[in-house]
C-alpha positions in Angstrom: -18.2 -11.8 27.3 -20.5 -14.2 26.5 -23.8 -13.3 25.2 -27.7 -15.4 25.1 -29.0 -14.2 22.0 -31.9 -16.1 22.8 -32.5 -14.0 25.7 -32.3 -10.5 23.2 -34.6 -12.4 20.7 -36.8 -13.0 23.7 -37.3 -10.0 24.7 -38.3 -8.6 20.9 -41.0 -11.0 20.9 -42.0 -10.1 24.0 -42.2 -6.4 22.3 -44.1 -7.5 19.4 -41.7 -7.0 17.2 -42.5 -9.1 14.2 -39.7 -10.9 12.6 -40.8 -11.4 9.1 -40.7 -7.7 8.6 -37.4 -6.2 8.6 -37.2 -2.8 9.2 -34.8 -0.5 7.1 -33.2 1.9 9.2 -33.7 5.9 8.3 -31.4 8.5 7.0 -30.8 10.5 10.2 -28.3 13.3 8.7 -28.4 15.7 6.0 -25.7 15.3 3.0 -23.4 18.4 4.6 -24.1 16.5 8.9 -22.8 13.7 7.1 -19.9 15.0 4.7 -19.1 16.9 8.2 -19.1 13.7 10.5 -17.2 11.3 8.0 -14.6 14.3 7.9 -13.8 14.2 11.6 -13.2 10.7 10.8 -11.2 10.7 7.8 -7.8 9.6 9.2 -9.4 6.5 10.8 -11.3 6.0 7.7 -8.5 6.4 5.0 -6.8 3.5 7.0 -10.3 1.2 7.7 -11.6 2.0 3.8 -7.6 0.9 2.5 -7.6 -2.1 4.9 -11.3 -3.3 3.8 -10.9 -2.5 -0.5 -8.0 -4.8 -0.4 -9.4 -7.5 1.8 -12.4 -7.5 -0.8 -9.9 -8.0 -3.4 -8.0 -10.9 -1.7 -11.7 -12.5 -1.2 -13.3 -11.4 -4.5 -14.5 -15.0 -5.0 -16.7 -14.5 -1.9 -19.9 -12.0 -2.0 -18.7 -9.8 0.7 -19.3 -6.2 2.5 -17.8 -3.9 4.9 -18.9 -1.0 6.8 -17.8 1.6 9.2 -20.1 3.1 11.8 -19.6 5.8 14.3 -20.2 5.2 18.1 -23.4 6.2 17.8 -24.0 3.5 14.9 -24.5 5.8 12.0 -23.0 4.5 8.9 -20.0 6.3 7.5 -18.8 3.9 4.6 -19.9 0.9 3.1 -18.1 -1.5 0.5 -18.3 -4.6 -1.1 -17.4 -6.8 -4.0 -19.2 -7.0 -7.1 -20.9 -9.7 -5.5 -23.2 -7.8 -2.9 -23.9 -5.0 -5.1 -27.1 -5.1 -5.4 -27.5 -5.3 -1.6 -26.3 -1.8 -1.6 -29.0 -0.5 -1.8 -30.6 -1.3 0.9 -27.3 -0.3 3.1 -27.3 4.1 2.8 -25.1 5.9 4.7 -25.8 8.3 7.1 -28.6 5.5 8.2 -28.6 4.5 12.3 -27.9 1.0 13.0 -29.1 1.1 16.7 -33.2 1.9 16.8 -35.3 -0.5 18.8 -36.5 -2.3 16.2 -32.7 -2.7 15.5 -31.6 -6.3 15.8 -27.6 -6.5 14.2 -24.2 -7.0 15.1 -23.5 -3.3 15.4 -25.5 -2.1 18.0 -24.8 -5.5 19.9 -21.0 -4.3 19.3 -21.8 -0.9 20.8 -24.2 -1.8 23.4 -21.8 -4.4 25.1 -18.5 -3.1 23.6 -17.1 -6.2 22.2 -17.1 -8.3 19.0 -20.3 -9.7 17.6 -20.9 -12.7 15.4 -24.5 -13.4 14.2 -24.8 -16.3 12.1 -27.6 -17.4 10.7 -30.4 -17.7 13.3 -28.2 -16.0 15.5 -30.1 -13.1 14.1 -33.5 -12.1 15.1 -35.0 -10.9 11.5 -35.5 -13.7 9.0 -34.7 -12.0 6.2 -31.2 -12.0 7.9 -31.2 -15.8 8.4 -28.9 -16.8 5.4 -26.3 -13.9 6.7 -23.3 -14.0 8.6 -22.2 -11.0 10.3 -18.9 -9.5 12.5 -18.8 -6.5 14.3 -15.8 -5.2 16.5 -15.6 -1.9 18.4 -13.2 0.7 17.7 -12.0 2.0 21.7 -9.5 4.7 22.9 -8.2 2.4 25.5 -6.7 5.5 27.2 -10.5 7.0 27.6 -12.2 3.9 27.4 -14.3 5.6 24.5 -15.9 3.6 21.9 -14.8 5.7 18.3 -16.5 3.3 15.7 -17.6 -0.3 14.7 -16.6 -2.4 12.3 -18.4 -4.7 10.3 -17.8 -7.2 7.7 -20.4 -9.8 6.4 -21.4 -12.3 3.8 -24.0 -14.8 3.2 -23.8 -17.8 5.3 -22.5 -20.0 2.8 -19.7 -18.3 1.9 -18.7 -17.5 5.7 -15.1 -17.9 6.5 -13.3 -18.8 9.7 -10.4 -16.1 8.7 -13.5 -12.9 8.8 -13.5 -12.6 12.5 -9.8 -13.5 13.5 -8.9 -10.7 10.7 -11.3 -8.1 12.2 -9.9 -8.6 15.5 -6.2 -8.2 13.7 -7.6 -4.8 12.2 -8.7 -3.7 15.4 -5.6 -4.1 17.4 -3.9 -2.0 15.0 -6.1 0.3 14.9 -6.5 0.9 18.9 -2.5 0.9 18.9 -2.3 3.2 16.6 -5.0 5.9 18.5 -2.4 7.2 20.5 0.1 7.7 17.3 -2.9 9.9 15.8 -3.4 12.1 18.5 0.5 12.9 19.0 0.8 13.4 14.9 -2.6 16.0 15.8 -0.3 17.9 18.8 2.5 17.8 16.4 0.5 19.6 14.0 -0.6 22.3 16.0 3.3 22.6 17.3 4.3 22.6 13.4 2.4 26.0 12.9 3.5 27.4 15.9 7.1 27.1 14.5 6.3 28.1 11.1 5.3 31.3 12.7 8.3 31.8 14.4 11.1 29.8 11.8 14.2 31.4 10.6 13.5 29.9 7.3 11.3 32.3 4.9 8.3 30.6 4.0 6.2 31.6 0.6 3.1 29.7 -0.7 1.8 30.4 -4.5 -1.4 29.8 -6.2 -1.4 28.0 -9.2 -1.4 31.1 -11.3 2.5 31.8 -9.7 0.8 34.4 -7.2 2.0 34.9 -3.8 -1.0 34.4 -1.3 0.7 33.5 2.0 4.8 34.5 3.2 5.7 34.7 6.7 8.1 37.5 8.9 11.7 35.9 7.8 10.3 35.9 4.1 9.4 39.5 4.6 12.9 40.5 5.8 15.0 38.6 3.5 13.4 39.3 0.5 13.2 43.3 2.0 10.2 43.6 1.2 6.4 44.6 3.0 3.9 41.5 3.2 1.6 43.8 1.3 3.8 44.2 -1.5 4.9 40.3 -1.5 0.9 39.0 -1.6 -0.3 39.3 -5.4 3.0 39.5 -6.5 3.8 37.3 -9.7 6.5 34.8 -9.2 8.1 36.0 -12.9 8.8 39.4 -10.5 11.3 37.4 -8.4 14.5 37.0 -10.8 16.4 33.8 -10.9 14.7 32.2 -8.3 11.4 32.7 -10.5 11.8 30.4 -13.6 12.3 27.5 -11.0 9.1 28.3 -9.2 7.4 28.1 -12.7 9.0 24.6 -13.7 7.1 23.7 -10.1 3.9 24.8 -11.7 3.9 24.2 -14.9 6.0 20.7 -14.6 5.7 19.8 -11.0 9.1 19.4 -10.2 10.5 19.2 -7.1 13.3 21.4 -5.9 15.8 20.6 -2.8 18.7 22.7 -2.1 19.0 24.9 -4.8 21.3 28.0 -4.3 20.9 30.8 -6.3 21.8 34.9 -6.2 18.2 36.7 -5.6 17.1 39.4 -7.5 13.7 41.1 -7.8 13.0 44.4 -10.2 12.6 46.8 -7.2 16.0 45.5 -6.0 18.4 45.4 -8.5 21.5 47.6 -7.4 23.6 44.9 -5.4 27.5 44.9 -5.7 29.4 42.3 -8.0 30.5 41.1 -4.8 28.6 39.1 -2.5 26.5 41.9 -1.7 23.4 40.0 -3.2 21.8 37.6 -0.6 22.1 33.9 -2.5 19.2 31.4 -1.0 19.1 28.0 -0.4 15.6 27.2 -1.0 13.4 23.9 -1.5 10.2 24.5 -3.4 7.5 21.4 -4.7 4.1 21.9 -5.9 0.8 21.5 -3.9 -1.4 18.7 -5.2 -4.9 18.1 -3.7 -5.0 15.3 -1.5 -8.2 13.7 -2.8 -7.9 14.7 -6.8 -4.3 13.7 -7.0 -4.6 15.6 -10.7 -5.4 18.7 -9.2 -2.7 21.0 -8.7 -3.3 24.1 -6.2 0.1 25.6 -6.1 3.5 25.3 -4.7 5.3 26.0 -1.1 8.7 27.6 -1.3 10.9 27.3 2.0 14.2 29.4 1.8 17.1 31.0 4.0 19.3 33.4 3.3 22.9 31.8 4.1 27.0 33.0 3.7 29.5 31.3 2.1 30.6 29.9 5.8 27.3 28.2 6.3 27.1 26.4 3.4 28.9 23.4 4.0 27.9 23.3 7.4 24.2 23.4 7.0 24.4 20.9 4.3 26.8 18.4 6.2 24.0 18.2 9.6 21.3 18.1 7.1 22.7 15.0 5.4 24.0 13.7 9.1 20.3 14.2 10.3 18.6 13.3 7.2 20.7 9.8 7.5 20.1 9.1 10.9 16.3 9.6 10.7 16.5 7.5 7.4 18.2 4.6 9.4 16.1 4.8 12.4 13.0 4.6 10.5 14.3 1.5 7.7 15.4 -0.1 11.7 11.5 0.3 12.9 10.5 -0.7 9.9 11.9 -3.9 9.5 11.9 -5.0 12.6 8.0 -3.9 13.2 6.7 -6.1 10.3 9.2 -9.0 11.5 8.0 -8.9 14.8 4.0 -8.3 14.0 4.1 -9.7 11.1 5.6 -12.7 9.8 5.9 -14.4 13.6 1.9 -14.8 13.8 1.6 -15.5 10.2 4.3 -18.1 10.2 2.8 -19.8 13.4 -0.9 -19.9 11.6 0.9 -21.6 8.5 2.7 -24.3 10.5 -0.6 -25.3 12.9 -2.8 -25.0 9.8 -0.7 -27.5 7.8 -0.4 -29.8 10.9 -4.6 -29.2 10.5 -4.5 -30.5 6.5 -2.2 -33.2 6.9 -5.4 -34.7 9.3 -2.5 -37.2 11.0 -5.2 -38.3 13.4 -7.8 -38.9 10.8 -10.4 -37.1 13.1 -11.2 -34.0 10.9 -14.3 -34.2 8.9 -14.5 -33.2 5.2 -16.2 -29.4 5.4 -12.9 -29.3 8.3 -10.0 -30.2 6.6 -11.5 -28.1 3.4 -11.7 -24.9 6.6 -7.8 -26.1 7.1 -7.0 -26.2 3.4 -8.3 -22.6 2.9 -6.9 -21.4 6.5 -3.4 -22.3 5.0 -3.9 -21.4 1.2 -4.9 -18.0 2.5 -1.9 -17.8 5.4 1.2 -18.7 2.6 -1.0 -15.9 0.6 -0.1 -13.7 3.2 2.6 -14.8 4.4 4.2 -14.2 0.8 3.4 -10.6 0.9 5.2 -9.7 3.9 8.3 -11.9 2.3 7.5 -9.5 -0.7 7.6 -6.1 1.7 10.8 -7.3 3.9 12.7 -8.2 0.5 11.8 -4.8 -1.1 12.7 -3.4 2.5 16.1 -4.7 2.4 16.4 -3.7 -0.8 16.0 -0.1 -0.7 18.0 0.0 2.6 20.2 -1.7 0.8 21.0 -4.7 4.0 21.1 -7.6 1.3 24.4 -9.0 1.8 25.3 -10.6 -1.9 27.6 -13.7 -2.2 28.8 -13.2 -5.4 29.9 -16.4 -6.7 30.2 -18.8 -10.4 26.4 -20.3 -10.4 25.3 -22.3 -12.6 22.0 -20.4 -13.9 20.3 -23.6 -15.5 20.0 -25.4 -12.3 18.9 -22.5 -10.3 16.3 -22.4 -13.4 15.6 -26.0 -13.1 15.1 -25.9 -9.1 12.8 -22.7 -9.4 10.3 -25.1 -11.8 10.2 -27.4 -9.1 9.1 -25.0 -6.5 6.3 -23.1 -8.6 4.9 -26.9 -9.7 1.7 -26.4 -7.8 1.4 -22.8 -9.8 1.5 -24.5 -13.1 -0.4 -27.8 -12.1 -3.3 -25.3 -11.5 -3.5 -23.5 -14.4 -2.2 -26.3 -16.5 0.6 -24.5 -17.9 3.8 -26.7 -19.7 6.8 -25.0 -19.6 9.4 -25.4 -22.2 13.3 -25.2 -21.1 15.5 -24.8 -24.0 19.4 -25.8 -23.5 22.0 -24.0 -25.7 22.4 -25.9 -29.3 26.1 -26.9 -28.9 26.8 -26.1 -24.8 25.2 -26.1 -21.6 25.0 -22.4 -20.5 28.1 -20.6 -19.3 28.0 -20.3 -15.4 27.5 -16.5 -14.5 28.4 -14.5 -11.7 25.4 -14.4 -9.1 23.9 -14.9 -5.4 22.2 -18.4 -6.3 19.8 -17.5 -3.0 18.6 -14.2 -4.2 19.1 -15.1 -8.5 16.7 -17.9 -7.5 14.5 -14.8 -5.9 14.4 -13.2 -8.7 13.4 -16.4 -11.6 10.5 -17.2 -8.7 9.9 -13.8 -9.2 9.6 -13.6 -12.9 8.4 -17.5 -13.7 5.7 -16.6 -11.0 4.7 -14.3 -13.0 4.7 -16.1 -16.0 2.3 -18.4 -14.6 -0.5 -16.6 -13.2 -0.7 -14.5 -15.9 -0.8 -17.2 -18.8 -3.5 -18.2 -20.3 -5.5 -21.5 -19.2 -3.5 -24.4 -20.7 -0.5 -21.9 -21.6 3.2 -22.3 -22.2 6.5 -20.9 -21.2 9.4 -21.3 -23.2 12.9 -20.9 -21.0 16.0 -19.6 -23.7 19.9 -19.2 -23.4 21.6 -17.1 -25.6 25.5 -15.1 -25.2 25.9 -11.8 -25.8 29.2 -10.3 -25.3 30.1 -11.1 -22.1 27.0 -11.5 -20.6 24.6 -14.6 -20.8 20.6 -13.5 -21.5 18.2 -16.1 -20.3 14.7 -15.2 -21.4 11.5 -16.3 -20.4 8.2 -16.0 -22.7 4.8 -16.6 -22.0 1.6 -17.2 -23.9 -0.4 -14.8 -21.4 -2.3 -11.7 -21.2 0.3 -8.9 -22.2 1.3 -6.0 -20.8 -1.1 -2.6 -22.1 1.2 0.2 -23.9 0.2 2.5 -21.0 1.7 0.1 -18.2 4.8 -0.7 -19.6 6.7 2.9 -18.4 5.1 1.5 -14.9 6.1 -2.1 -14.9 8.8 -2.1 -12.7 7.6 0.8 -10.4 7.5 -0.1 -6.8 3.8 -1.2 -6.1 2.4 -1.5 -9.4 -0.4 -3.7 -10.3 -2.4 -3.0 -13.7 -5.7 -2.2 -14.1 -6.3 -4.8 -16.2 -5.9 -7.7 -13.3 -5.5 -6.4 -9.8 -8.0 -7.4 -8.6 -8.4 -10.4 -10.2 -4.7 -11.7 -10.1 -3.4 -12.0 -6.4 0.3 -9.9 -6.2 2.1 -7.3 -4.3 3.7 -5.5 -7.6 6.9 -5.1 -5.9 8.2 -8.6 -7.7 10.0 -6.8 -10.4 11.1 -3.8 -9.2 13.0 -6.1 -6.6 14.5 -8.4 -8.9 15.4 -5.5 -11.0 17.5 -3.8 -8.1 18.9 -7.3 -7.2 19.8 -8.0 -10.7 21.3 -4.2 -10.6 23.6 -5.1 -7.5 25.0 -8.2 -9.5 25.9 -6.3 -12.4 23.0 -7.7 -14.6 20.1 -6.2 -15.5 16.4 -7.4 -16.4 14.5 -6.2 -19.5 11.2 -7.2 -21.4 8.8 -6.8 -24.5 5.3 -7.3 -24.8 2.2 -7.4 -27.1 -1.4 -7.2 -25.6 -3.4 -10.4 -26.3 0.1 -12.0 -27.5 2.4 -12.4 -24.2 5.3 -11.3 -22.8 9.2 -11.8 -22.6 11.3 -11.2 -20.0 15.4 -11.1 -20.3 17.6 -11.2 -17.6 21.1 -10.7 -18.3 24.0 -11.7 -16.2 28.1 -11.4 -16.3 29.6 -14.7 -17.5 31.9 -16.1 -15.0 35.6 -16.1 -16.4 36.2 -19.9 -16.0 33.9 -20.2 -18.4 34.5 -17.3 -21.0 37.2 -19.8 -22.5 34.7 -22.0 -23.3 32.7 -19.6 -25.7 
């Protein structure tokens, strides 16, 4: 749909509406209206507020904000970079966005139900006239209901040709996933409905290990009233007590566990198998938004005999498996298929852009094309990241074990993170052996090379300006131990438990260092399936050394 702006302007002035004055829109709800309307959107929200905090972070160079607001174009959230800041305050939520004095992509968004971008003069106030703006609707295509708007903007030197084509991105998945929301909703309500009538016994405690909420099966298993089970102290409940308070005091997390119940009312059970043993899960109850908050724990259990046992834990591992599988299938091939098709296609036509063969691209173009395909390989190195990590912890890599010669793979590795080190001017040092060229090693050259990208990568971005790495060889035992130091930033005391956990990025960098923080724990479970294994040291300020270790081939033990 294509709209005059001119025409819109038109009419304002018709109006009287004075350009020079901007008008700042008012606070239409109370703290609790809004705290209540932001809550009937908080799934949307959780998944709009995670998509726009990290594309601030990927575009922190930029000053840039984003904003939700509902369909009637009240503002919900705001965000930016430490950029716009200071242009917070004149953005408050709870504030309408569609008045008649109101001139902005939003209500355009709302009003005609498609995406807006105002650029410059495109907008009607001239305060606005250095701003760039994109607005896209939120709609239940199944209702045709507008849910909420989308905004990002920036000042109009900083606008980007990626903002809108992104937004539109993030509104496809959203409006494919509406439907996905409202079935998880019905499956909710069906949830409670069989908690009501499971033949599992269901207890919940408060964090003081009192019962506050048990259901009929838990009442007639554990023979006992509901009356006399709420209030009762989980140190009543023998055996099965000390694990609930290693969930509370510990937060451990319980699957399976058998055990003989006893309570004090109920002790006069035969040495036979006259005592009911449970097969019971229990984990602790954290709060969802103060994840150091515990409020209890939820204790699922069912009485079972000796003939069940097998059974029921033979189709829980056969259904547990098969749900597993399905889901690691969707997975992989949803974020193939979305994914890395579109992203690989914007690579390839974006580097056909920069190479400029027909010379007929002018200089603020080919620097749009540059960016366009800095900022697709950016992206396009992330879903690499997820699919390896994926196939990983599905365990689908297919290894080729074979004798590699780890030196070359080194050497080849240099060559493909040049343009790493040529930007932050770092020299790196590769030391052969004194008397030999290292030992060949047992290894998958494709996916050892993975993992040196992985940890030289690394090394790289998070040198120093004008920094070094220094490549070593050294035997030990059996096994040869190629480290790599760098002259970088370090690793804090508090993040080295963390450092190879799946996702981690330290506080210290994320969001100044570009990463996934799934680099090491894959190479880790790579190195793992070879027989090697990858260790480090660190000092903050000082740098960091990275070892991996791999099994000398047997050709060349001789030699050694």
């Amino acid at each position: 749909m294509k709209i005059d702006f001119e025409l819109l302007k038109e009419e304002f002035r018709l109006k009287g509406i004075d350009p020079s004055k901007l008008t700042i829109p008012n606070v239409q709800f109370s703290e609790s209206e809004l705290n209540a309307r932001i809550q009937s959107y908080k799934e949307l929200l959780n998944n709009i507020q995670n998509f726009l905090k990290s594309f601030l972070s990927s575009f922190h160079e930029m000053p840039i904000l984003g904003c939700v607001n509902d369909s009637d174009g009240n503002l919900l959230f705001v965000e930016s970079n430490k950029l716009l800041r200071k242009e917070l305050k004149y953005i408050r939520p709870g504030a309408c966005y569609i008045g008649p004095t109101s001139f902005n992509s939003i209500k355009l968004a709302i009003k005609y139900k498609t995406a807006i971008s105002l650029i410059g003069k495109d907008h009607y106030y001239e305060y606005l006239h250095d701003k760039a703006s994109y607005s896209v609707p939120i709609i239940d295509k199944a209702q045709d209901k507008l849910i909420c708007v989308i905004t990002i903007g920036s000042q109009i030197q900083y606008d980007h040709s990626m903002l809108l084509p992104l937004l539109m991105s993030l509104k496809s998945l959203i409006e494919q996933g509406i439907p996905m929301s409202k079935e998880k909703r019905r499956v909710n309500i069906v949830t409670r409905l069989l908690c009501e009538s499971t033949n599992r016994g269901i207890v919940i405690i408060n964090k003081e290990g009192e019962i506050i909420e048990c259901n009929d099966y838990a009442e007639k298993s554990l023979s006992m009233s509901k009356k006399s089970l709420i209030g009762l102290n989980i140190k009543e409940l023998k055996n099965i007590g000390i694990f609930l308070e290693n969930v509370l005091s510990q937060r451990i997390y319980y699957k399976d566990v058998e055990v003989c119940y006893v309570d004090k009312q109920n002790t006069n059970y035969n040495k036979d198998d006259t005592a009911p043993v449970i097969l019971f899960d229990a984990s602790p109850i954290i709060d969802e938004e103060d994840k150091d908050e515990l409020l209890g724990a939820f204790i699922q259990f069912k009485v079972i005999t000796e003939s069940k046992r097998v059974e029921e834990k033979l189709d829980k591992t056969i259904n547990e498996d098969e749900k597993a599988a399905e889901q690691r299938t969707n997975f992989l091939y949803n974020m193939s298929h979305e994914l890395r098709t579109p992203l690989n296609a914007i690579n390839g036509f974006s580097y056909l852009l920069k190479m400029n063969l027909n010379k007929n691209l002018t200089e603020d173009e080919l620097e749009y094309a540059v960016e366009i395909n800095n900022a697709s390989k950016h992206l396009l190195g992330i879903v690499n990241d997820l699919l390896n990590f994926a196939l990983v912890e599905t365990d689908r890599i297919d290894l080729e074990l074979r004798e590699v010669s780890s030196d070359e793979i080194i050497d080849k590795t240099i060559e493909l993170i040049k343009p790493l080190l040529i930007n932050k001017n770092v020299k790196i040092t590769n030391e052969q052996m004194k008397k030999h060229i290292p030992p060949k090693v047992i290894a998958d050259p494709r996916e050892l090379r993975q993992v040196f990208i992985n940890i030289l990568s690394n090394a790289t971005k998070y040198n120093i300006d004008n920094g070094h790495i220094f490549i070593t060889y050294e035997i030990v035992h059996d096994k040869l131990e190629i480290s790599i130091r760098d002259t970088g930033i370090g690793i804090a005391e508090g993040d080295k438990k963390k450092i190879f956990d799946n996702f981690f990025r330290s506080d210290l960098c994320k969001n100044i260092i570009d990463g996934s923080g799934i680099g090491l724990a894959v190479s880790r479970q790579i190195l793992k399936k070879m027989g090697g294994f990858i260790k480090f040291s660190s000092e903050l300020g000082k740098g960091s050394v990275f070892t991996v270790s791999l099994n000398i081939a047997e050709t060349s033990k001789m030699s050694y």
